[in-house]
GUROLUM-683372 format. One record per residue (C-alpha): residue in three letters; x, y, z. Coordinates in steps of 0.5 Angstrom, whole numbers. Layout:
% GUROLUM-683372
R  timar      u      v      w
R    ALA      X      Y      Z
...
***
This chain:
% GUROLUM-683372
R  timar      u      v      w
R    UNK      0      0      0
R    UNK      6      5      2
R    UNK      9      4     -5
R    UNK      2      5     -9
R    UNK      1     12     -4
R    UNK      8     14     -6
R    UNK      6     12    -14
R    UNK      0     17    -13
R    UNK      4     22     -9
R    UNK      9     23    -14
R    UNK      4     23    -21
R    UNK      0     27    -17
R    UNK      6     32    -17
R    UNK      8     31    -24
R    UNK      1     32    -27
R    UNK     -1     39    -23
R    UNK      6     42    -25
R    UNK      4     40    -33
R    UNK     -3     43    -32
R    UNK      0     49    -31
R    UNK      6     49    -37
R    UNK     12     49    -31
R    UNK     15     42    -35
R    UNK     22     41    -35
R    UNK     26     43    -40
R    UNK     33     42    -42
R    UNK     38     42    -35
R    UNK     32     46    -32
R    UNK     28     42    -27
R    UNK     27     46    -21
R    UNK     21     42    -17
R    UNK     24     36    -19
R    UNK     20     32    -23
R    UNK     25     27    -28
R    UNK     27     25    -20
R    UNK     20     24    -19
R    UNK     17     20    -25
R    UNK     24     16    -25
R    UNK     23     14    -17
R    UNK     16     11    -20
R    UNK     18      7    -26
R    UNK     24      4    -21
R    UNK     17      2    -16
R    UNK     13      0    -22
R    UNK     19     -4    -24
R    UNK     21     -8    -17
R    UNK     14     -9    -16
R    UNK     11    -11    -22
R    UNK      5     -6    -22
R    UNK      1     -4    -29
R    UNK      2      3    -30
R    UNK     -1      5    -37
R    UNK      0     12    -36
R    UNK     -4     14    -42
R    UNK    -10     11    -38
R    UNK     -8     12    -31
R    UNK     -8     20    -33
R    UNK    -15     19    -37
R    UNK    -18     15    -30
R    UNK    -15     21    -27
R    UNK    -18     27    -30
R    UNK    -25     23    -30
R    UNK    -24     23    -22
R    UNK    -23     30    -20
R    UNK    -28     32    -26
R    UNK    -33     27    -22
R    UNK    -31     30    -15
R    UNK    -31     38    -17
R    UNK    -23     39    -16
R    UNK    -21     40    -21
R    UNK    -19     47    -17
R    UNK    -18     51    -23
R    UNK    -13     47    -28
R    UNK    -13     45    -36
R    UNK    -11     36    -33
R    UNK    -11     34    -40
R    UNK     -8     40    -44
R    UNK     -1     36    -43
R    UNK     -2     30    -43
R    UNK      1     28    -48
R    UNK      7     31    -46
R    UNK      7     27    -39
R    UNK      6     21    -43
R    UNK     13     22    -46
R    UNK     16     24    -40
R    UNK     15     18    -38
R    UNK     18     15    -45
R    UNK     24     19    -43
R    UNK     25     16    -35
R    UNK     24      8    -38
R    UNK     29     10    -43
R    UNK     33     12    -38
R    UNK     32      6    -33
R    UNK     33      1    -39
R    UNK     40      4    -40
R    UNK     43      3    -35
R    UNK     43     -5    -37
R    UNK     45     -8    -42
R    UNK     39     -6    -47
R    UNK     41     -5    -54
R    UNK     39      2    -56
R    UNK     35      0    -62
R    UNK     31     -5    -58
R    UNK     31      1    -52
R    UNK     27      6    -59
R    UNK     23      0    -60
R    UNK     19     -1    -54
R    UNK     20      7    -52
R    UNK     16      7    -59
R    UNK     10      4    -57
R    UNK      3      6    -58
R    UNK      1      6    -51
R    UNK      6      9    -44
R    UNK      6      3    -41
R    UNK     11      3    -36
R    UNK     12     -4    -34
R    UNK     10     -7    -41
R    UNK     15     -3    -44
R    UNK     21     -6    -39
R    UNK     18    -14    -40
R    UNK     18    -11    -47
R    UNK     24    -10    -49
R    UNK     27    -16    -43
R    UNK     25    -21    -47
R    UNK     26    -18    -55
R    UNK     35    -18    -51
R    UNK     33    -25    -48
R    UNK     32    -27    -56
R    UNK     36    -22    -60
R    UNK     41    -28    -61
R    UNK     37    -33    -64
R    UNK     38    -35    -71
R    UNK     31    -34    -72
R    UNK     31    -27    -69
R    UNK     32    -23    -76
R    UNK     27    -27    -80
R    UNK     22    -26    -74
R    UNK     23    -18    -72
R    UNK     23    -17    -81
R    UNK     16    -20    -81
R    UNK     14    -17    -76
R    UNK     16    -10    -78
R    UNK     14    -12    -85
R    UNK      6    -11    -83
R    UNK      7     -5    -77
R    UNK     10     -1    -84
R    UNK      4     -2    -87
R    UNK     -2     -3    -82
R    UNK      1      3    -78
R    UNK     -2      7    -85
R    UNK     -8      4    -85
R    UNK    -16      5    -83
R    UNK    -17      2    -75
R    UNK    -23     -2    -73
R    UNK    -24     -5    -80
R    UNK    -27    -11    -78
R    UNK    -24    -17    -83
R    UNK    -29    -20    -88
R    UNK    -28    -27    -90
R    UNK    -32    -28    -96
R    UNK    -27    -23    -99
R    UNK    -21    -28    -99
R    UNK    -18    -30   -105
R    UNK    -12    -34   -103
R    UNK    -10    -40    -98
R    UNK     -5    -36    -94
R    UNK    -10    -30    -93
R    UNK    -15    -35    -89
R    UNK     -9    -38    -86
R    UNK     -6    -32    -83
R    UNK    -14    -29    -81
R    UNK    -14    -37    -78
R    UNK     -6    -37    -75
R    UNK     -8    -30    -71
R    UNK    -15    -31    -69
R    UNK    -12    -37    -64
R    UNK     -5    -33    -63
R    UNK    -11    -28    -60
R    UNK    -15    -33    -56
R    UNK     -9    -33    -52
R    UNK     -5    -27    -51
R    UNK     -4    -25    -45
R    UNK     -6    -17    -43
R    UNK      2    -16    -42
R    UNK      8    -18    -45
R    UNK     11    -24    -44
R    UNK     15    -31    -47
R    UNK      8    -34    -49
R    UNK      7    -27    -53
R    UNK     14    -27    -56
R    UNK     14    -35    -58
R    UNK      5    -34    -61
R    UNK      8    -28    -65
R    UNK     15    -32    -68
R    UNK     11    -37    -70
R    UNK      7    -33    -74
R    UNK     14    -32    -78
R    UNK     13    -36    -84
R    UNK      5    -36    -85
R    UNK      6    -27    -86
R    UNK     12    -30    -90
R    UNK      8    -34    -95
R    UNK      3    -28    -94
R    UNK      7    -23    -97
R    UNK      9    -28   -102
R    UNK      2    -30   -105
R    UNK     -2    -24   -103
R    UNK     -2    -17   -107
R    UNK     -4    -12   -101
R    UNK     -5     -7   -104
R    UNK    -11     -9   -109
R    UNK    -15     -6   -115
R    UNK    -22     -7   -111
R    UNK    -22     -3   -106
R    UNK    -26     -8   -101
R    UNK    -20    -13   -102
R    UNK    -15     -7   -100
R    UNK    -20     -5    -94
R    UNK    -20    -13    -92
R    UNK    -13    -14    -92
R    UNK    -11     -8    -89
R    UNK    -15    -10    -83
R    UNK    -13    -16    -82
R    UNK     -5    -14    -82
R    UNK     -8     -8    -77
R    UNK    -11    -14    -72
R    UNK     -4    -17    -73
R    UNK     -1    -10    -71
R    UNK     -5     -9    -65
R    UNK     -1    -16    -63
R    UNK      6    -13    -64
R    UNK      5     -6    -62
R    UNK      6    -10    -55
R    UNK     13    -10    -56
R    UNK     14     -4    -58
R    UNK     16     -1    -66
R    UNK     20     -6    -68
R    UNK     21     -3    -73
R    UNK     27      0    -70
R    UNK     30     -7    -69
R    UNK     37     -8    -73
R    UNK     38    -14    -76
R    UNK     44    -17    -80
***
């Protein structure tokens, strides 16, 4: 409980003296607050605690807004700003291990700031960066980001539209790899996501993204998008190099 008070103690600081615009900026950090948010992802990562700041500020605005203490402040006009603050601070804590700096961009490039996300994240992409099949893993994976990350979100995949075996057998290999994923980066996660190495392989292979008939084009971007949600667990893998 002493941990999660202090959590709060020190968010509540942070994201006061962003609603007035006093936000840290080069060496100039007078109130301390880079100390702040990097003592709290040191708490989240020792105690393994879910801190999905961009959800947490939201539960937070909703909660002063309900109880009328909002004393007169704008909460949501920097919180963007906060959230890659505390990209900042986990990029900061990884560096001190033996974390490649791409793998640190990757994770530090997620969609959401989940803190304790990112730092499983970017463990377990180092505890299998020297795996023979690590490069044609993270550049199938990095091969549907590059275009579902461009493409329309909340499209839902029709069947019906398939023309080919590999766009039914990837729709088939995601839908189990989804059944069992888990909220949270894990073993299990990075292991569903390389077996899907050579299905998104043959995939690429067979299957023109980029069709003439826009409901073809729209179907086969939605079901890369379902898979990127997937990846994003790990960051933008992308920004991993491989050799």
């Amino acid at each position: 409980m002493g941990t999660l008070l202090a959590i709060a103690d020190k968010l509540d600081s942070i994201m006061s003296f962003f609603a007035v615009d006093l936000i840290p900026t080069g060496s100039n950090d007078p109130y301390a607050l880079r100390r702040q948010a990097y003592g709290i992802v040191r708490m989240v990562a020792a105690n393994h605690i879910g801190f999905d700041i961009s959800a947490l500020q939201k539960q937070v605005v909703a909660k002063l807004t309900q109880n009328d203490q909002l004393a007169g402040l704008d909460w949501e006009k920097n919180q963007t700003a906060v959230a890659d603050f505390f990209r900042d601070r986990v990029g900061q804590f990884l560096s001190t291990g033996k974390i490649r700096h791409d793998i640190l961009d990757a994770v530090q490039n997620a969609p959401t700031v989940d803190v304790e996300g990112m730092i499983a994240a970017a463990k377990i992409l180092t505890a299998h960066q020297d795996d023979a099949d690590f490069k044609p893993t993270m550049e199938a994976l990095g091969r549907v980001l590059r275009i579902a990350d461009k493409s329309p979100q909340n499209v839902a995949v029709d069947v019906s539209l398939f023309e080919n075996s590999t766009e039914k057998s990837l729709h088939d290999a995601v839908s189990a790899v989804k059944a069992h994923f888990d909220a949270q980066p894990s073993e299990a996660n990075y292991q569903a996501l390389r077996g899907l190495t050579d299905v998104i392989t043959d995939y690429f292979t067979e299957t023109m993204i980029m069709a003439d008939d826009e409901r073809v084009r729209t179907n086969r971007l939605a079901e890369l998008t379902g898979l990127a949600n997937l990846i994003h667990q790990f960051g933008d893998i992308t920004a991993v190099i491989v050799k």
